[in-house]
C-alpha positions in Angstrom: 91.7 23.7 130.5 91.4 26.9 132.3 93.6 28.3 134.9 92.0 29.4 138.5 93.0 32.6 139.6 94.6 32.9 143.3 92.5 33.4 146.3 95.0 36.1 146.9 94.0 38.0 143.5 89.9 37.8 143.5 87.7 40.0 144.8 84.9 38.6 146.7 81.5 39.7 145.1 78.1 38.1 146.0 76.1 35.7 143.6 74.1 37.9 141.6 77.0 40.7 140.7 79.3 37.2 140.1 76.6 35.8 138.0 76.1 39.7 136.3 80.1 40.4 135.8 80.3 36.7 134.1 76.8 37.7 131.7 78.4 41.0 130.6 81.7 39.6 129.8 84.5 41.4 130.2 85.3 41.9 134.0 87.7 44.7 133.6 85.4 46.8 132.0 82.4 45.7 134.4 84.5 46.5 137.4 85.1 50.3 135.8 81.8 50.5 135.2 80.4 49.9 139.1 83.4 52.2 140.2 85.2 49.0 142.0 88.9 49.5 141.8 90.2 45.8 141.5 94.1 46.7 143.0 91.9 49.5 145.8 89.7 46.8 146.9 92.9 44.4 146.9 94.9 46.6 149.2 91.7 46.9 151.6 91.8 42.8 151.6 95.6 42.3 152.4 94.9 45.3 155.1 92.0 43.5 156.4 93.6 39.9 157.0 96.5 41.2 157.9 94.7 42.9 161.1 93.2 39.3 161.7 95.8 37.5 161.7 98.4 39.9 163.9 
């Protein structure tokens, strides 16, 4: 069985790059590829609901 990543941890992408990073295969490398920063994009997040929420 597979585990499920936190909410927390995944970057929100829309259906056709989500469909496109699970074709190519290797996310990591995808992500480099598109210039997304995965811990950047993160931080922008946390930032983000943080401003929501307080």
């Amino acid at each position: 069985m597979s585990m499920k990543n936190s909410d927390d941890m995944c970057i929100p992408l829309c259906r056709a790059h989500h469909d496109e990073v699970h074709a190519f295969g290797d996310e990591a490398l995808w992500l480099a590829l598109n210039g997304i920063d995965p811990e950047e994009e993160l931080r922008k997040i946390r930032v983000d609901k943080g401003a929501q929420e307080g």
